[in-house]
C-alpha distance (Angstrom), angle and dihedral (degrees) to the residues before:
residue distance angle dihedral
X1 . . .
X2 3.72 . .
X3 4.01 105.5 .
X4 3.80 88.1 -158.9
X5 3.93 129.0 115.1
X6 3.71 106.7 -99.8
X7 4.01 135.0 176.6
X8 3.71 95.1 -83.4
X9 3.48 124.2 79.0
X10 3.60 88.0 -126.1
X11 3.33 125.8 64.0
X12 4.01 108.1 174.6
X13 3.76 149.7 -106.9
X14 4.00 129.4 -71.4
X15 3.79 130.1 -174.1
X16 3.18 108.2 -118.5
X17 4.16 99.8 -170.0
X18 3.80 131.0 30.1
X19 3.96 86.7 -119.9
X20 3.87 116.8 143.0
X21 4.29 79.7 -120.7
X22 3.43 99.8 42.0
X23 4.01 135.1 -149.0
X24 3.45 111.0 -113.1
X25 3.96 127.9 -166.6
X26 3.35 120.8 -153.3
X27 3.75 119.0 -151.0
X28 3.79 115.6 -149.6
X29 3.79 131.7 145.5
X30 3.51 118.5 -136.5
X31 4.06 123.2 -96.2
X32 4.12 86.4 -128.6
X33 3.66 135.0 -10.3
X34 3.85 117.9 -100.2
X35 3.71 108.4 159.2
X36 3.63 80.4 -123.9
X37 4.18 114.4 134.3
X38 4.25 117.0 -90.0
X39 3.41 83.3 -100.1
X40 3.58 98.3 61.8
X41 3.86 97.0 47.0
X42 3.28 122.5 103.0
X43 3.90 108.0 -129.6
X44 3.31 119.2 -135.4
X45 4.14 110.3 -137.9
X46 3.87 111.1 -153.5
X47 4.18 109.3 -109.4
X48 4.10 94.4 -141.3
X49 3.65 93.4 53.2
X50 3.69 93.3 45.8
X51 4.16 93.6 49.4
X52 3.50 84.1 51.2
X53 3.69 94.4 53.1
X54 3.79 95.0 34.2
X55 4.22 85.6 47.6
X56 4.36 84.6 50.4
X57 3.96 90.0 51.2
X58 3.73 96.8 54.0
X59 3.12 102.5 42.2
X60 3.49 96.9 52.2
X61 3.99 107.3 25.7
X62 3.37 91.6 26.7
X63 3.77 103.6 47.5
X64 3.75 85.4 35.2
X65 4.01 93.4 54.4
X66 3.42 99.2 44.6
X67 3.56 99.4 53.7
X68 3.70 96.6 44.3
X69 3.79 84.4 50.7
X70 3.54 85.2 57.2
X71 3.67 103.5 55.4
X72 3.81 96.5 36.5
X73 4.04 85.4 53.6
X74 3.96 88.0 45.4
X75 4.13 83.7 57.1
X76 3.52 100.9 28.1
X77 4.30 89.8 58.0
X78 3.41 99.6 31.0
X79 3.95 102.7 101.2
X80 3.42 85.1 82.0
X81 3.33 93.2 68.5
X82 3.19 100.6 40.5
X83 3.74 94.6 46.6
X84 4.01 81.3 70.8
X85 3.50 100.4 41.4
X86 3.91 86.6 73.9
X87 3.84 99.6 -81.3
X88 3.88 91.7 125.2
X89 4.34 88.8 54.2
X90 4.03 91.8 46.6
X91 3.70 93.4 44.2
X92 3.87 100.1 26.6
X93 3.63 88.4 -127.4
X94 4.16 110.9 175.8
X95 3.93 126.6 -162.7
X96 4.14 88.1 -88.3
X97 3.35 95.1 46.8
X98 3.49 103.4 44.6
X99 3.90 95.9 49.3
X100 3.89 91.4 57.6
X101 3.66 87.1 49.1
X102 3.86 73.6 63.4
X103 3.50 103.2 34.9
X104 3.90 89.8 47.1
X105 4.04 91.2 65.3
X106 3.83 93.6 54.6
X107 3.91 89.9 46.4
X108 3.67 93.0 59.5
X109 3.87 93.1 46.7
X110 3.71 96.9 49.2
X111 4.01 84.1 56.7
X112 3.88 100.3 53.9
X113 4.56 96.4 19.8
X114 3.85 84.0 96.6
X115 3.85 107.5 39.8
X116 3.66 90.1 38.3
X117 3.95 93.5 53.1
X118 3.80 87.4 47.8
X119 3.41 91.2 54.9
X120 4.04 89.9 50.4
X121 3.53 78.7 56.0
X122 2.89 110.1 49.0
X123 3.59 105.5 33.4
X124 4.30 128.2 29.7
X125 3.77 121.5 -40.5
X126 3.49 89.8 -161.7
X127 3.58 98.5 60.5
X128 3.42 99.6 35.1
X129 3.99 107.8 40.6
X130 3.84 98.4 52.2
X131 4.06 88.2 43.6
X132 4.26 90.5 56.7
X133 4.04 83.0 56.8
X134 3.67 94.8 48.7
X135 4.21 92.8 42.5
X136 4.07 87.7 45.8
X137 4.55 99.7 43.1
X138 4.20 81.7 49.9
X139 3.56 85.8 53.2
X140 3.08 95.0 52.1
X141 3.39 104.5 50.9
X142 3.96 91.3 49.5
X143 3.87 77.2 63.8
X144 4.00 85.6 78.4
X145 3.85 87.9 70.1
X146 3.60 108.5 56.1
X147 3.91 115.5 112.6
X148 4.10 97.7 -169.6
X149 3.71 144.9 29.2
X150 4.20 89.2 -98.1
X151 3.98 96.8 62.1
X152 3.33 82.2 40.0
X153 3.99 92.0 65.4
X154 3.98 88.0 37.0
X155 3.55 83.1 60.7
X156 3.27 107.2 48.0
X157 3.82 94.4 32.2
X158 3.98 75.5 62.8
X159 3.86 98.0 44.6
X160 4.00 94.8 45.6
X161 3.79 88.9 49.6
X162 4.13 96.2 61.4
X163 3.50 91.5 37.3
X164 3.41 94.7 55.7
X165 3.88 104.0 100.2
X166 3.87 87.9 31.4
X167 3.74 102.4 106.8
X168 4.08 101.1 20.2
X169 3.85 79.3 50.1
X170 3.87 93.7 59.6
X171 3.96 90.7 39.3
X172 3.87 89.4 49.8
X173 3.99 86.3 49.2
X174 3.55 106.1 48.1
X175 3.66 84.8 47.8
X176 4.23 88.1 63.0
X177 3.67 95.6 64.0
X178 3.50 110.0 29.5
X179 3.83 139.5 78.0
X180 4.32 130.6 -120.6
X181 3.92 89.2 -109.1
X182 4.31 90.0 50.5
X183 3.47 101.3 34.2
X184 3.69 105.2 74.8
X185 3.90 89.8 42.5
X186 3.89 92.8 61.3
X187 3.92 95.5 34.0
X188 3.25 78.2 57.0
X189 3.72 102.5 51.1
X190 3.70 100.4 34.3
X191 4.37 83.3 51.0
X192 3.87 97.5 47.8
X193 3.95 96.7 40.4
X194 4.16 96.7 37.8
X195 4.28 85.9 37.1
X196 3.27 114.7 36.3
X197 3.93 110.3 21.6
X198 4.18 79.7 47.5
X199 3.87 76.4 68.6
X200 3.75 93.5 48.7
X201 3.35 96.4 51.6
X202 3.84 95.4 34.5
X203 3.37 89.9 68.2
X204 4.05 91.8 49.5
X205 3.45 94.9 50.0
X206 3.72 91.9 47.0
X207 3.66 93.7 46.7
X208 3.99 100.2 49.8
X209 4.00 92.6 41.3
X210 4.03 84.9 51.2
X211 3.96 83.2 43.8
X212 3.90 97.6 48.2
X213 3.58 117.4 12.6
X214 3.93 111.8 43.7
X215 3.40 110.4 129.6
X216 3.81 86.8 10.3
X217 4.13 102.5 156.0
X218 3.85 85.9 -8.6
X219 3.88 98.8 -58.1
X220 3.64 126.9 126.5
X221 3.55 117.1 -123.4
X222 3.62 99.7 -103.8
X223 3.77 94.7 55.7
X224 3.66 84.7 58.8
X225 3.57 91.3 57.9
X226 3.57 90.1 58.3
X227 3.92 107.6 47.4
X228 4.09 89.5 44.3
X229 4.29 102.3 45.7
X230 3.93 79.0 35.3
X231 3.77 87.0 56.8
X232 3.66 101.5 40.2
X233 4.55 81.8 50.6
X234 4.13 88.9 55.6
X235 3.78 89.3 46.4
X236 3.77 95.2 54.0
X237 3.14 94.7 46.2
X238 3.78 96.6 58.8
X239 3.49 98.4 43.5
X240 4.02 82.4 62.4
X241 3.60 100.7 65.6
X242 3.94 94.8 73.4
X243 3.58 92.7 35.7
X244 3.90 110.1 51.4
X245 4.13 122.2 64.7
X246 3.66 125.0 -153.3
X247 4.07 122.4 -126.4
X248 3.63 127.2 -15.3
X249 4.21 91.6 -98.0
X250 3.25 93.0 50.4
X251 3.38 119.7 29.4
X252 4.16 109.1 114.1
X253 3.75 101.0 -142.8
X254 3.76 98.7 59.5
X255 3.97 114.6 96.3
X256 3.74 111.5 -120.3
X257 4.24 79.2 -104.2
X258 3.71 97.9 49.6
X259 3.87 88.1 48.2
X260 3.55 97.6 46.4
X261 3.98 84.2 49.4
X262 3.72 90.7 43.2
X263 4.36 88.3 57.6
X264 3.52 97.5 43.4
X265 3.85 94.5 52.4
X266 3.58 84.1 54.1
X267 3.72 98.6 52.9
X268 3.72 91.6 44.3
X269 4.07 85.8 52.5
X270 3.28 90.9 63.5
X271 3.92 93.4 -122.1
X272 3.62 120.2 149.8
X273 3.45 123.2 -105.7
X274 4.13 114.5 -64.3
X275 3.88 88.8 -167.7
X276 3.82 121.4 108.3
X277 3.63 115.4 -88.6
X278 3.99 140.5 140.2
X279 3.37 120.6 -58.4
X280 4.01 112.0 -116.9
X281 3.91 105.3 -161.0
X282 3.95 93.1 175.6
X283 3.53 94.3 55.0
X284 4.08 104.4 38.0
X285 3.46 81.6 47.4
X286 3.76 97.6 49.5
X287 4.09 80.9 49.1
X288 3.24 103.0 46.8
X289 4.23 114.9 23.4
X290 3.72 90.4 35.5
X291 4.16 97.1 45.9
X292 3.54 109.6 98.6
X293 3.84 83.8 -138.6
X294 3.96 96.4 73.9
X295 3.88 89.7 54.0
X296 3.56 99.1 54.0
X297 3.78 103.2 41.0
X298 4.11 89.7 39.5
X299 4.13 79.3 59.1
X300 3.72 96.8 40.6
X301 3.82 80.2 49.3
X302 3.43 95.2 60.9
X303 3.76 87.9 41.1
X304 3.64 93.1 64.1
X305 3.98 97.1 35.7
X306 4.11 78.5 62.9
X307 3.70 95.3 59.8
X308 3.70 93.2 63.2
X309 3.48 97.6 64.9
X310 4.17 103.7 95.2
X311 3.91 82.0 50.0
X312 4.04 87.2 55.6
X313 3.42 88.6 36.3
X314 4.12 99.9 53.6
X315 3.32 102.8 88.2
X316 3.95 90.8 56.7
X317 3.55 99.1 40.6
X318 4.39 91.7 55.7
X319 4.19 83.7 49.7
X320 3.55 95.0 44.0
X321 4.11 83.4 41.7
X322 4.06 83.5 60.4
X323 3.96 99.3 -96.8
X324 4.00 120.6 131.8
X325 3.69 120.6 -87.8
X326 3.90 85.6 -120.0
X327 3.48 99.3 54.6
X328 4.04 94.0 39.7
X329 3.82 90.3 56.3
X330 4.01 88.9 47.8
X331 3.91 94.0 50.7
X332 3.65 75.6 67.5
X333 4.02 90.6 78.3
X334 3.53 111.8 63.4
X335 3.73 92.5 37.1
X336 4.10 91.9 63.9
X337 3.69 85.2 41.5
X338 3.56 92.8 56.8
X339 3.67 90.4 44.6
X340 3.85 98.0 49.9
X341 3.86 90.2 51.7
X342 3.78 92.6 45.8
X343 4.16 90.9 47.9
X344 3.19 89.7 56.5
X345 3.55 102.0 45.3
X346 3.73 97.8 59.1
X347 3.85 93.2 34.4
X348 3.62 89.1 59.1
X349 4.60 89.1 49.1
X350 4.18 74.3 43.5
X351 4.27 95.2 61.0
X352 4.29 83.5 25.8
X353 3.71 93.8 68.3
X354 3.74 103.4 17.3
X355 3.50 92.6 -121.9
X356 4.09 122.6 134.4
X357 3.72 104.0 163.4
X358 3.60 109.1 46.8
X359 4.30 86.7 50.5
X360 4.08 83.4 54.0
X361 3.42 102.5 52.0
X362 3.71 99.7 36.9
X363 3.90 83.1 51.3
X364 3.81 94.6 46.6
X365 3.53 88.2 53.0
X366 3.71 104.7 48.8
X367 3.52 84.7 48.5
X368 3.53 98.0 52.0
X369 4.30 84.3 49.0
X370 3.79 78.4 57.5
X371 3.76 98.2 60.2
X372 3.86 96.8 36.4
X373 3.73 87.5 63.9
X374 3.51 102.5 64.6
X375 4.07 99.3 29.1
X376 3.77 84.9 62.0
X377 4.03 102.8 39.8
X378 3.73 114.0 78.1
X379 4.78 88.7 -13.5
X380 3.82 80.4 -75.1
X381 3.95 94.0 -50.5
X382 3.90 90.3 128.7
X383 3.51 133.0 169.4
X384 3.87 125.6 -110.9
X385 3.58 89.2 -106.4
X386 3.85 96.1 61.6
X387 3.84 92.8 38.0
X388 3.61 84.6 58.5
X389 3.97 95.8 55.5
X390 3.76 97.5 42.6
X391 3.62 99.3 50.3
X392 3.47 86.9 50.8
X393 3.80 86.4 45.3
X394 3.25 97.3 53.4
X395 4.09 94.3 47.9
X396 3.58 89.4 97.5
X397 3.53 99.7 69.9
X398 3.89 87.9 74.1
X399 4.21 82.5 69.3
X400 4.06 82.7 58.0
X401 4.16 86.2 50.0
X402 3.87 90.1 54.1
X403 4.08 99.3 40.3
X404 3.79 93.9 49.2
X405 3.23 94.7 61.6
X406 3.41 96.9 42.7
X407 3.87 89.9 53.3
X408 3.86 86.0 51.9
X409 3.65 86.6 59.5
X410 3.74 90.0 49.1
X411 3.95 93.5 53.5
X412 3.54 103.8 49.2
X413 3.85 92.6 38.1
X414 3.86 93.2 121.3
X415 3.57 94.1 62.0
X416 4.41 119.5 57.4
X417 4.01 94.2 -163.5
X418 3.50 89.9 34.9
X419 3.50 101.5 60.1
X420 3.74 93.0 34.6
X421 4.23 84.5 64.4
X422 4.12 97.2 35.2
X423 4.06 85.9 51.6
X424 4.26 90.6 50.2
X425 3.75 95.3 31.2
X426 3.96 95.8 51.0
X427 4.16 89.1 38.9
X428 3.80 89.8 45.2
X429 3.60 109.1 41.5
X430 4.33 94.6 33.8
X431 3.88 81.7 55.3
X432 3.64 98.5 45.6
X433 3.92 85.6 50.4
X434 4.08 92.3 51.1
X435 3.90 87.5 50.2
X436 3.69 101.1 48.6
X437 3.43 88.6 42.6
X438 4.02 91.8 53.0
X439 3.60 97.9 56.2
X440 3.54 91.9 71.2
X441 4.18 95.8 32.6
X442 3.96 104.0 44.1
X443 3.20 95.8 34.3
X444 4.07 103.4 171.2
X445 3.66 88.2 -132.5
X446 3.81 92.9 65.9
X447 3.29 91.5 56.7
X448 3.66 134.7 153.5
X449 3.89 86.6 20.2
X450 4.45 98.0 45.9
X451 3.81 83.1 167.5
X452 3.78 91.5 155.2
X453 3.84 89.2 52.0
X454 3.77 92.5 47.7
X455 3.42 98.1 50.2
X456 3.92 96.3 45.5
X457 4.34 90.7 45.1
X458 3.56 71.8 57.7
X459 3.57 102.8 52.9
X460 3.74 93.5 43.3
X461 4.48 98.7 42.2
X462 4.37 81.9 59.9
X463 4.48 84.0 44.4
X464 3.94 82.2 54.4
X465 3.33 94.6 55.2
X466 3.74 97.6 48.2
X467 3.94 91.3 41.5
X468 4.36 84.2 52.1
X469 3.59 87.6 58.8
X470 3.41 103.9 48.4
X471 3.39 91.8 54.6
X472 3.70 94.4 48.0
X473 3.72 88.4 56.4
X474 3.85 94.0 43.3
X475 4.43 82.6 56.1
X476 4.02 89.5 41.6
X477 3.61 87.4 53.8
X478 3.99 97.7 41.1
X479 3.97 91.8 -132.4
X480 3.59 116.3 158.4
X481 4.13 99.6 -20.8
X482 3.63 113.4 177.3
X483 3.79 106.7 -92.8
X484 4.46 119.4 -167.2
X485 3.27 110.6 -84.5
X486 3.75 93.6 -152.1
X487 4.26 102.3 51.0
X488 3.47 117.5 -177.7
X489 3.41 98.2 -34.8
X490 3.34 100.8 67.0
X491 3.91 89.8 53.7
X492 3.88 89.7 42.2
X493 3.56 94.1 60.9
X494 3.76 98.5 49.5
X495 3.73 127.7 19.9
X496 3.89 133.3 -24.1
X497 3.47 146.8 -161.5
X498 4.12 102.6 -130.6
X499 3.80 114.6 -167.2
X500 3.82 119.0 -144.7
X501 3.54 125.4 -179.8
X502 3.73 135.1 -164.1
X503 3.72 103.5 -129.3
X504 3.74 94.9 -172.6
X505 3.44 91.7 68.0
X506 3.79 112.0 65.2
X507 3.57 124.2 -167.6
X508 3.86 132.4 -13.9
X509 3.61 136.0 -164.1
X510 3.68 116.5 -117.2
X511 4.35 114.2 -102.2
X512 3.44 108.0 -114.3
């Protein structure tokens, strides 16, 4: 690499030992000259260099991400589906049974969220991210062989289990490469396309296998479901092991600029080191069990996960309501179309203005409006008409679901291992909380009426909103924000980012 000044602002990274973690310098020239130390100077990253890297990351994490978010949310929801494509007659599956079949998939995802996140973390995405996918679609399709309700909980005991880190993992990920200001934007993107159209074409798929291939080669249609989303899961998941990259010191298809590019904007983000180091349990978990922070967004977590429940619900609720099973599962569609569009409209306003708290709890409590409604008109015995509007209503709750997180991410920024356990624990335990919680509340059985669920999503969307601003106060007031856990040691001991500037220079005018 040529050490000299050039045009651009940036001029690249070196290694300056033979270290398995290496040393590298970053050459930057300062925006203006201050007489101020390197440290103080605000280095000036050149634009073309950082499209290009910024173009690299979408395309591949991005792109990658969302899809795989798409087929493990076209497995991970589909027992609705199948529940009403006569699952519950072959396997004699009752209301109780069937929502611990549920309940039993979250359990073994709380368990391993956290470890397996860490792991992500602390080992390589690449490897490990597309192999979850692969582990959870064969799961799935193994699902096509159970005969009663217990191999059905063996199964998805199993499925939840390598699954676990799948989503937190992504989250956790993303949050590596990218900056405050793009961060939302593609949560956002990779959440609405790989949740909610996974729902739109969920119910398609379900409703043209339950359409065409029932008894197909002697299978019922729901097994059907299982072996082909399972398939399309596995497949996914190995296209992702050329595709994704690791961290930005490591990954191999980064230029020397784009990685140099891709450190600095992490340093100047304020994110804790990404580099391998040792792991300190006693003072991640001082930062992150024992911050009042992880309690009250893992609660308004679960909080939000509870609002999406008459979306989840739908397609039961129009059978139960005396529609077919085909076009119940289709109705499916344009709901998680609308809800992709309107996720990304407000998460774009979200990243526009900066602003994560005010978008929650305005969200939280439109959607709680949205469940009041039709617990209170008719005791939750509503006509189509009305079931219609709220569920569309309450669609924008899965925005909430997607900027949470991302504020999570946002929090903990300073620390790497912190934020990889405050993104699992909050997903993990707020889910955990939802599903326990539903077993009782959406109880199959009460469907299409669910007035106890409606009234307690209820209940729990206004919570959100007063657990949002607490938190946003807490942040306004600077009172116990997560702080790294590894300071400059930790970075000392095991690779850095060293700015050097070219004082001769003085200042230059940003390349369009």
């Amino acid at each position: 690499m040529d050490n000299n000044t050039s045009s651009h602002s940036f001029v690249g990274i070196q290694p300056s030992s033979t270290s398995e973690m290496a040393e590298f310098t970053v050459k930057a020239y300062p925006i203006k000259s201050t007489g101020k130390s390197v440290e103080n100077i605000a280095t000036y990253i050149d634009p073309v260099i950082e499209k290009s890297l910024v173009r690299k990351l979408d395309l591949r994490i991005v792109t990658w991400s969302t899809i795989a978010l798409f087929v493990d949310n076209l497995n991970r929801y589909n027992l609705q589906n199948a529940f009403i494509m006569g699952m519950d007659k072959d396997l004699d599956l009752n209301s109780n049974l069937y929502n611990w079949a549920v309940t039993i998939f979250f359990i073994a995802g709380t368990v391993l969220q956290i470890p397996g996140t860490v792991l992500i973390g602390r080992f390589s995405p690449r490897l490990i991210l597309p192999s979850l996918f692969v582990l959870f679609g064969a799961m799935v399709c193994v699902t096509a062989t159970v005969h009663n309700y217990q191999g059905l909980w063996a199964i998805r005991l199993v499925a939840g289990s390598v699954e676990a880190a799948a989503y937190p993992g992504l989250l956790f990920f993303m949050g590596c490469w990218y900056t405050t200001p793009e961060l939302g934007k593609r949560i956002t993107i990779f959440s609405a396309i790989g949740q909610a159209l996974s729902g739109a074409f969920g119910g398609l798929i379900s409703g043209a296998i339950s359409d065409t291939l029932d008894g197909a080669h002697g299978l019922a249609a729901w097994k059907w479901l299982f072996i082909i989303e399972g398939l399309l899961c596995v497949g996914v998941g190995l296209i992702g092991y050329p595709i994704l990259g690791d961290f930005p010191h490591n990954t191999k298809w980064l230029t020397e600029e784009e990685r140099g590019v891709a450190m600095l904007r992490v340093k100047y983000q304020g994110l804790g080191t990404v580099f391998s180091a040792s792991f300190n349990w006693k003072k991640v978990t001082k930062n992150v069990m024992l911050n009042p922070y992880t309690w009250l967004l893992t609660i308004n977590c679960g909080c939000i996960f509870f609002g999406l429940n008459l979306v989840f619900n739908f397609s039961i609720i129009l059978r139960d309501m005396g529609y077919t099973t085909s076009f119940s599962n289709y109705m499916l569609t344009p709901v998680n179309i609308f809800m992709a569009v309107v996720s990304i409209a407000f998460s774009w306003t979200s990243d526009r203005t900066g602003d994560r708290a005010f978008h929650l709890a305005a969200l939280q409590f439109f959607t709680g409006i949205w469940f009041l409604i039709p617990a209170l008109v008719g005791h939750g015995n509503n006509p189509a008409a009305l079931i219609f509007v709220a569920t569309y209503g309450t669609t924008v709750n899965t925005t909430s679901a997607t900027l949470c997180p991302t504020w999570i991410n946002e929090i903990y920024k300073a620390d790497h291992d912190a934020r990889a356990i405050a993104v699992a624990f909050t997903n993990a335990v707020g889910y955990i909380i939802t599903n326990f919680i539903n077993v009782k509340t959406w109880d199959v059985s009460d469907s299409p009426t669910f007035w106890l669920g409606k009234i307690t999503a209820m209940a729990f969307s206004f919570g959100s909103v007063v657990l949002t601003m607490t938190v946003w106060f807490l942040l306004r007031i600077n009172a116990m924000v997560p702080k790294a856990t590894g300071g400059e040691e930790q970075q000392e001991n095991h690779s850095k980012v060293i700015i050097t500037a070219n004082p001769t220079e003085g200042y230059k005018e940003p390349i369009e």
